[in-house]
C-alpha positions, 0 to 999 in steps of 0.5 A: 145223633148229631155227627157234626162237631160243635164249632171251636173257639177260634172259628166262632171268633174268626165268624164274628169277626168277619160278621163286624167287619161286613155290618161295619163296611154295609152300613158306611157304603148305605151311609156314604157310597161305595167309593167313598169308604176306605178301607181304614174306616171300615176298620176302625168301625169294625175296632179291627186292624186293616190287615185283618180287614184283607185276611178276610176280605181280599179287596173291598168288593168283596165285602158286598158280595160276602155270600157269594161263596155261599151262592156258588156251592149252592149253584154247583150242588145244585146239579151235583147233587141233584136226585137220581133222575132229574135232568140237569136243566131242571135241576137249574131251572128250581135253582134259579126259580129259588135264588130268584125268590130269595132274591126278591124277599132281599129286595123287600127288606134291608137289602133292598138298598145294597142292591141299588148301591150295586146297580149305581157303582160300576166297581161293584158290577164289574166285579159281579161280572167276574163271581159270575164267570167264576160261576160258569167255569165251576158249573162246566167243570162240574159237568165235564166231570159228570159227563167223563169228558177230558175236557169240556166241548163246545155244547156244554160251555154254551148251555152253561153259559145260556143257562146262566144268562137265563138267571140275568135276565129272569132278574130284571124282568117284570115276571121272572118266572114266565122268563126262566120258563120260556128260556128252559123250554128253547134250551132244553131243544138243543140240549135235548139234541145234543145228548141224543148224539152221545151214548145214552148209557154214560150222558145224564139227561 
């Protein structure tokens, strides 16, 4: 039986909504630029108020990264929800080797050019910049939790960070997944340490 309850009016409508606004807003960047897109033609494209354009949307480098909140769950499932005997670097490592493949598929399709639209506007890099700390903190404080720390020590802020570096620089490399390989196998040899220096009865592995 189907427990989820079917989806309202309202959401379905809020859903096309947002769905018009980012179609209206990717196709003026790829037909101009970034920087050369208001936010009034957005939603003139989108037949739709500008102050609804901001509802959904609060600043228009958002309206590139409208999957991040999607990325960032799975990011952070990834290791909370991982299956009972799995260390945390795997789990990151099949999660990165993942979103990389997804990434690469993008790439090869209609996504490919937003992704250079990406990597040409320094707007859009600095706010990826930003997403990703978000990324590190979530990913820490998911951990600290894990862990039963009142707060997070300097170990589990620098394997989050390394970790996610790791995804960075498997992205632009030529053979992504010989990179996040080799990357685990030198940070799992300090976070391997690290652990066998706490109780092996409250640390996951």
């Amino acid at each position: 039986m189907d427990t989820h309850a079917p989806i309202g009016r309202r959401e379905r409508k809020k859903a096309a909504t947002r769905a018009a606004i980012v179609d209206a807003a990717t196709a003026l960047f790829l037909e101009r630029s970034f920087d050369d897109v208001t936010v009034r033609e957005i939603a003139d494209r989108a037949d739709v108020s500008p102050t609804t354009v901001f509802a959904h949307f609060p600043r228009k480098e958002a309206l590139v990264f409208h999957h991040e909140e999607a990325q960032h769950e799975r990011l952070v499932a990834a290791v909370r929800d991982r299956p009972a005997g799995t260390s945390v670097s795997a789990a990151l490592h099949a999660h990165f080797r993942a979103e990389l493949a997804g990434m690469d598929l993008d790439r090869e399709g209609a996504s490919g050019r937003l992704f250079a639209l990406i990597d040409q506007t320094p707007a859009l890099q600095g706010y990826a910049t930003q997403m990703w700390l978000r990324r590190e903190d979530a990913l820490t404080a998911a951990l600290t939790d894990e862990f039963g720390l009142p707060e997070p020590t300097p170990e589990l802020r620098a394997y989050v960070r390394f970790a996610l570096q790791l995804e960075l620089l498997a992205d632009t490399d030529p053979d992504p997944t010989a990179t996040l390989d080799a990357g685990f196998r030198l940070l799992d040899h300090g976070w391997n340490h690290y652990l066998t220096q706490r109780s092996p009865h409250t640390d996951p592995a």
